[in-house]
N, C-alpha and C positions, 0 to 999 in steps of 0.2 A: 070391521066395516068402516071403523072411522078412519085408521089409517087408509084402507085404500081409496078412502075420498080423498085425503091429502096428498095420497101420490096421486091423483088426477089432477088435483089442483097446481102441482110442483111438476106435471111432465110440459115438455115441449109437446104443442099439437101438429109440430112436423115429424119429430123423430119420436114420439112417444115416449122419451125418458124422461130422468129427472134432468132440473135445467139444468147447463154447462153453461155460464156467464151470460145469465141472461140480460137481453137488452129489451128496450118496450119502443112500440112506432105508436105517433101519434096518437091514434085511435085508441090508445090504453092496451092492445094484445101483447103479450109478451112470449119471447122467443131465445134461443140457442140464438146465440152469434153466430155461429158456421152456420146454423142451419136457415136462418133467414139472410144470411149473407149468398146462400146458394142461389137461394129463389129471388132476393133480387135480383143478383149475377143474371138469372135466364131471361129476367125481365128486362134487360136494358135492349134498347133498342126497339124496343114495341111500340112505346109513343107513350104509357104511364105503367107507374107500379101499381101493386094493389096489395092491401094485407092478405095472406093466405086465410086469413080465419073469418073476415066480415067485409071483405074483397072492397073495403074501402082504396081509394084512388089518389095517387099524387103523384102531383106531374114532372118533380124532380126526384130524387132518390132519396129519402128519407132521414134523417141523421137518427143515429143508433144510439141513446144515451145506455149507460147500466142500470138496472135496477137492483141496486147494492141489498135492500130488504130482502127484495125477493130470493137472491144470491145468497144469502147468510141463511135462510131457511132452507133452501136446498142443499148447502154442504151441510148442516147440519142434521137432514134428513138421511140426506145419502147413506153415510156407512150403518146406519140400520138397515138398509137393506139387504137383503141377500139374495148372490151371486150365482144361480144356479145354471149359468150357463157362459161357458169362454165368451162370450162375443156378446152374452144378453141379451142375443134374438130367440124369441121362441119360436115353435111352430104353432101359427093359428087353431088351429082344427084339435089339438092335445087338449083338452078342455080338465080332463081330469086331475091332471100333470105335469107341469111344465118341461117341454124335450126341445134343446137346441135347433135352431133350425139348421136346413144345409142348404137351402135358396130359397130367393123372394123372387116373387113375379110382379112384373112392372104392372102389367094389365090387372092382375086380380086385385093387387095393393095386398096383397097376401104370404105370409111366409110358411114351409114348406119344411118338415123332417124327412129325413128319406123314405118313411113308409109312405106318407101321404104322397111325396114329392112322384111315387109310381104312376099314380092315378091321376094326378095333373095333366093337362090337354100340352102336346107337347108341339102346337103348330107355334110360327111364327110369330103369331099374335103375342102370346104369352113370351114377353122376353124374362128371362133368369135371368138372376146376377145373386153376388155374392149377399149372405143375408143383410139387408137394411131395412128401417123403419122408417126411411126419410125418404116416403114414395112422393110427396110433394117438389121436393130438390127433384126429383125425374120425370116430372110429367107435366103440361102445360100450365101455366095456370090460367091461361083463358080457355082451351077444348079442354082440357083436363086427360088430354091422353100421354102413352108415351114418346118422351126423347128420342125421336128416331133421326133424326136427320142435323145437318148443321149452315146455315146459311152463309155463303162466301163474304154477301155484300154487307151484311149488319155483323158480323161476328154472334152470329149468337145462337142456341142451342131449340130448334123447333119440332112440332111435330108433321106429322099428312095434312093435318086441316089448316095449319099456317101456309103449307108449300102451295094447296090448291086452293083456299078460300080467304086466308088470312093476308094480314098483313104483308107477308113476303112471298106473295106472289107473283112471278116473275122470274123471281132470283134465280141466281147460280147456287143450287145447292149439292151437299156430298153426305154422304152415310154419317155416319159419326163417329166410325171405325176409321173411314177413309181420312177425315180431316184431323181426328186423331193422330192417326199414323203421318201423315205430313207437319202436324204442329211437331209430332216427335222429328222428327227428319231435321226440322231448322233449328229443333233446341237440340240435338246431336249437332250441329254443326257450330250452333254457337260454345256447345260443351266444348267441341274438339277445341277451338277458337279459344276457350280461355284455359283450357288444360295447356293448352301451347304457352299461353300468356303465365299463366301459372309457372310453368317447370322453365321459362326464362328469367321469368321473378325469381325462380327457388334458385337459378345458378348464379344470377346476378348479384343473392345475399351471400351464396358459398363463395364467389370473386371476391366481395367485401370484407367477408369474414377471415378469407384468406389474407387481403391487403392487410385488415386490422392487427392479425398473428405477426406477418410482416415486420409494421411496423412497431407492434412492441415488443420484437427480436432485434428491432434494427434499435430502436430505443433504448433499450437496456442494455445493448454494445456499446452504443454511444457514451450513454452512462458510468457502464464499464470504463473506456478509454477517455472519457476524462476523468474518472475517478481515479485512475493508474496514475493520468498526469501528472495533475496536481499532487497526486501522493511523492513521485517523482521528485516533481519540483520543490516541494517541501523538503522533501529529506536531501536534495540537493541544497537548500538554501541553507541546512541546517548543518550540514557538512563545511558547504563552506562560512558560515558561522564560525563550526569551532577549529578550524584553519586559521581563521582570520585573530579569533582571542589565543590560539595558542602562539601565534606569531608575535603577538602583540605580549604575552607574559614571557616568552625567550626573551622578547628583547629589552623588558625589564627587567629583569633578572641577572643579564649581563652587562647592560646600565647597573647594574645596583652593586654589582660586586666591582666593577670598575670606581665606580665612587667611594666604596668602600675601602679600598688601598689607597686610592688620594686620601683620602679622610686622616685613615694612620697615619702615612707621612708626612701630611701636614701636623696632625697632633704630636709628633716625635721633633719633629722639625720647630715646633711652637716650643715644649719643652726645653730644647738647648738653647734658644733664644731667650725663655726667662730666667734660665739661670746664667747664662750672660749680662743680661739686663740688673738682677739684683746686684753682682758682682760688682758691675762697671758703678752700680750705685750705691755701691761702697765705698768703695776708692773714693767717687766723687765727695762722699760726704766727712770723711777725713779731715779733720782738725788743723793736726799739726805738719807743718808741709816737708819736713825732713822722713817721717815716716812715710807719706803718702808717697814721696820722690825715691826711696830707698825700697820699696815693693818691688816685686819680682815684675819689670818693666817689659821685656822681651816678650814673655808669653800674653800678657795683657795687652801690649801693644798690637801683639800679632792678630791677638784676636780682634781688637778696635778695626784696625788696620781692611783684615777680612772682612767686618763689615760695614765699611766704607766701600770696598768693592765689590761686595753683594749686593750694594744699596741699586747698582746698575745693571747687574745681570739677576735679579733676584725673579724679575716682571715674565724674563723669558725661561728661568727655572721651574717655578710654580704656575702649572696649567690648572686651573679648577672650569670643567668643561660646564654646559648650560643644564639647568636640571628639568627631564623631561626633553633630552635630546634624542626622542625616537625616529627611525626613520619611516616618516610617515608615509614618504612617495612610495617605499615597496608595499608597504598595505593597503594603499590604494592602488596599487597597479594589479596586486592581488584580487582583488575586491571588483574589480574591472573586468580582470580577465575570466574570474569565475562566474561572475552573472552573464559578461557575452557569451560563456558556452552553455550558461543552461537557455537563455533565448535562442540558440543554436538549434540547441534540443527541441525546442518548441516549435520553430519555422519545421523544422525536419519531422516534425507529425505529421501536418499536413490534414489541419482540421478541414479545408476546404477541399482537399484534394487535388486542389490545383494551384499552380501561381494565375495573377491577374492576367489577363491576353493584352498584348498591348495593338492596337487600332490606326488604322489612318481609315478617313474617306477617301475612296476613291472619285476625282473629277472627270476623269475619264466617263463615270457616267454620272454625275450629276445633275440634278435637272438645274437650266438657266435662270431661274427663281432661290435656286440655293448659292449663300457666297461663303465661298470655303475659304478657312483660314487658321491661321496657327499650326502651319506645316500637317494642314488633312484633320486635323481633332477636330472641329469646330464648324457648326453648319447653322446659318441664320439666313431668314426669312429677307429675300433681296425683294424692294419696291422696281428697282430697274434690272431688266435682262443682263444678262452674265455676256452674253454675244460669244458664247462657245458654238462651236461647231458644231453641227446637226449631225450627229454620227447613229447608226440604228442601237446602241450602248446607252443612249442618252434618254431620260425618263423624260417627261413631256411635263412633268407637274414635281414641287418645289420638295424632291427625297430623292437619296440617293444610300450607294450600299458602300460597305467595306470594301476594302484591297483586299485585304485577308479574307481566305474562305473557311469554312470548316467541316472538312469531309469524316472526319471520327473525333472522338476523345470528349472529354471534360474542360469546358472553360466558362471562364466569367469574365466580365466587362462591366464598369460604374460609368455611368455619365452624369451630366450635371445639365435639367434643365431649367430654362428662365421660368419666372412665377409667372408672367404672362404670356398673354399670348397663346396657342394651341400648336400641340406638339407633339411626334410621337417616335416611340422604340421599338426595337422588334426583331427578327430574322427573315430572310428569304434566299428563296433558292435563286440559283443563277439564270434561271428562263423564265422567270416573270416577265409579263407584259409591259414592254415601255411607254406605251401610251395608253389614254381612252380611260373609263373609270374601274376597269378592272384593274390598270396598273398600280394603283393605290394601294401601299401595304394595310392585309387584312382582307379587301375587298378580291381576293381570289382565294383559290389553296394553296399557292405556292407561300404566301407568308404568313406570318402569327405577329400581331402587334400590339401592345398598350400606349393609348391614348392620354393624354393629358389636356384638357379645357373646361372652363369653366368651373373650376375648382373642384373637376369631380375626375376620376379614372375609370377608364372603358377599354377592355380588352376586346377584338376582334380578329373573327378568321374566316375568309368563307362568306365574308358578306355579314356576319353574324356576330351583332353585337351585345355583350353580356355588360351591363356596368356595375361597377363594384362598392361597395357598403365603407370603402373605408376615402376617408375625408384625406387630402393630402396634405401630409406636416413637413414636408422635407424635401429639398429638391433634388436631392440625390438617391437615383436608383441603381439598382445590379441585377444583372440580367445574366443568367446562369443557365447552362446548355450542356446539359447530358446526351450526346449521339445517340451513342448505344443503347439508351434507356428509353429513348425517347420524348425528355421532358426538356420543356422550357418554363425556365420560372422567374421571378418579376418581384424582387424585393427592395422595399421602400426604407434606406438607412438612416432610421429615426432613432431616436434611443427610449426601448430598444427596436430592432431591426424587427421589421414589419413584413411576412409573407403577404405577397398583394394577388399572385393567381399563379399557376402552374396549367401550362400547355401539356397535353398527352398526344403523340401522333408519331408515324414508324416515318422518320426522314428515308428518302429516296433518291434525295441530289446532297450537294455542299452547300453548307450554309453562309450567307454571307449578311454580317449587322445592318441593321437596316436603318434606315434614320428618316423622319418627314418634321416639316417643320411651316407652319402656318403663317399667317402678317404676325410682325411682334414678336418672336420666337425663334429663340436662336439653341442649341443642345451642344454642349461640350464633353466630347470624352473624355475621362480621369486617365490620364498619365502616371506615373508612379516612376518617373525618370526619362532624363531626355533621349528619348529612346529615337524619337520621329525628326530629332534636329540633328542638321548638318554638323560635323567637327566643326568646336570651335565655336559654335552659336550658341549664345544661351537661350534658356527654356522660355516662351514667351508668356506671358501673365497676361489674358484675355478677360477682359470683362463680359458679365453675362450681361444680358438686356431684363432690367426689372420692372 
């Protein structure tokens, strides 16, 4: 007996079980969170809620704290109970016995086994539904009847005596099948709507994932082929290293045996000399002069004689050459010619893939605000009109494109801009607009540009400007243009070399460099040999504007 007081004390008095998180309203009652969260749900829009248990009233929606005690009593109660039925409804009327039920009726507030369920009145009145305890969540709680109907203009779930006497009278109401089946309708549509959004999400991660694979294929190529290189060039360097010491111990070697035979001959040559020398300084030191003048004269004279005449031809006899007389110029012409062919090898990779493009501006369409100079590289920001000729070629405002076009391949382009001023780079196709402020590169589709002012960079295309996160360190950029790929990309050659953005888009015309350049701001293309000068001219050295 005592227990089943405490399970009365620990059930919900909407759904009749034990609590599930319960919460307390004001008034002290305490409830299931779903299950008071239902019945207020059917209260809104009525003008106040009211507790289901002592139909106390508030005129906002109550806030729902937990009642954490009451909570820790109930799990702890819980698994003593037992489970004598799937679903834990019974059937009211089984008094003996507890038998699952197979339906509740809204009207009776009753649940239902199938024997009993025969004898149940099977008119309209009595709605079935699947077994539940929470006849409160289904039925008014001001008539106290059932959920039949659903009100258009409050959203909200009523019954007969709302529709004809209550509060929403008037209204546009529908079954609660019918507004059912239309709330389903628009959440199928919103389904459809984000299953769509969905499996674009899901192929725009497999594009990524694909890119990602991509590039660390294309990665560990790279890697690969410098790793080749440098192996390469190492063991080139290392070759011609021992070229270079084996050259250099040949020719010590035959230095040394060359020195080695002078050496003998001199030390042979030295020997007959002092034993002349003691000789002669014999004789000289002789006493008695009859003896000394009675020696064998002829041969001692001859010898005297001979070296008196050696004393003159002696200088051009004995050659003793410089020691350390290697010849240094073939080791270094060795040494020369082997490193220009491993740089050889180097240019002939073709880390970039391309050589530099070399540029001119075209003036033919330059706008009258740009003063071109230094045979076409060079574009600054004129205060006075250029007084060119108005030709339909000619841009209206201070940019102008290349001579050269670029209808396929791989190329890249540096230029040098001023630190002030405003300025910008870019590509366009050959039908851009010449005038009005579409002609502006960026400000159509036909071109892609990077900006420079204000000490910040901003890419635009389309009207649509992105600006970028990186601070400019360097006035020198490179502007690099895959056709076929369809990228344009924009690096900043800082040390090191700074990716600044990459354009993505399928060209459709030829491409021609673009150039714009604001007050103050003048843009120089890098040259890399007097490619743009007349025979005979030398390369001119232009100053930027700082």
């Amino acid at each position: 007996m005592a227990a089943a007081d405490l399970r009365d004390e620990l059930s919900c008095s909407i759904c009749l079980s034990i609590y599930t998180d319960p919460v307390s309203l004001p008034c002290g009652h305490n409830f299931c969170r779903g299950c008071i969260g239902l019945v207020l749900g059917t209260q809104e829009g009525s003008g106040a809620y009211s507790c289901p248990e002592c139909r106390a009233e508030y005129q906002e929606c109550p806030a729902l704290p937990r009642n954490r005690a009451l909570g820790n009593i109930a799990e702890r109660f819980r698994p003593t109970e037992t489970e004598p039925g799937e679903t834990g409804i019974f059937c009211t009327y089984c008094l003996l016995s507890p038998v699952p039920a197979a339906k509740s009726c809204l009207l009776c507030e009753a649940s239902f086994c199938n024997k009993h369920l025969r004898g149940h009145s099977q008119s309209a009145e009595h709605v079935l539904t699947e077994p539940t305890a929470s006849f409160m969540g289904r039925k008014c709680s001001v008539h106290h009847k059932v959920l039949e109907y659903h009100c258009c203009v409050d959203s909200a779930c009523i019954c007969v005596s709302c529709c004809l006497a209550g509060g929403h009278r008037g209204h546009r109401v529908e079954l609660l099948s019918e507004a059912s089946e239309k709330k389903k309708e628009k959440l199928r549509k919103v389904l459809e709507k984000l299953s769509s959004e969905r499996e674009e999400t899901e192929r725009g991660a497999q594009r990524l994932q694909e890119r990602r694979r991509e590039s660390e294929i294309k990665a560990a190529g790279e890697r690969k082929r410098v790793t080749a290189l440098f192996r390469s060039i190492r063991e080139e360097l290392e070759a011609l290293e021992k070229r270079l010491l084996s050259d250099i111990s040949r020719q010590r070697e035959e230095l040394s045996l060359q020195l080695k035979d002078l050496i003998q001959q001199l030390e042979i040559k030295k020997d007959e000399l002092s034993r002349k020398i003691r000789h002669i300084e014999e004789l000289c030191n002789m006493a008695d002069p009859l003896t000394f003048l009675q020696e064998q004269w002829e041969s001692h004279g001859a010898a005297f004689c001979g070296a008196e005449r050696g004393d003159r031809k002696r200088r051009n006899h004995i050659k003793v050459p410089a020691v350390g007389d290697l010849d240094a110029c073939r080791i270094s012409e060795t040494l020369l010619t082997g490193l220009a062919g491993i740089v050889t090898g180097v240019e002939g990779w073709h880390i970039y893939g391309q050589e530099a493009t070399e540029l001119a501006l075209d003036i033919n369409m330059a706008g009258n605000r740009v003063s071109v100079s230094g045979y076409g590289i060079s574009a600054s920001y004129s205060h006075t009109a250029q007084c060119r000729p108005q030709t339909p070629e000619r841009f209206q405002y201070s940019q102008a494109l290349s001579s050269r076009r670029f209808p396929s391949g791989r190329h890249y382009w540096e230029v040098d801009g001023s630190k002030s001023g405003r300025w910008g780079v870019g590509v366009a196709y050959p039908s851009i607009e010449r005038g009005g402020g579409q002609s502006l590169i960026g400000n159509n589709n036909k071109s892609w540009c990077l900006y420079r002012w204000n000490n910040n960079y901003t890419v635009r295309y389309d009207w649509k400007d992105t600006q970028l996160p990186h601070v400019p360190s360097c006035r020198r950029i490179r502007i690099s243009l895959d056709y076929e790929a369809g990228r344009l990309s924009f690096y900043e050659l800082s040390e090191p070399i700074r990716h600044l953005h990459t354009f993505t888009a399928s060209f459709t015309e030829p491409l021609h460099a673009a150039f714009w350049v604001g007050g103050g701001a003048c843009v120089r293309i890098i040259s890399y040999g007097p490619a743009h000068c007349p025979a005979g001219t030398p390369f001119p050295e232009l100053p930027l504007v700082l």
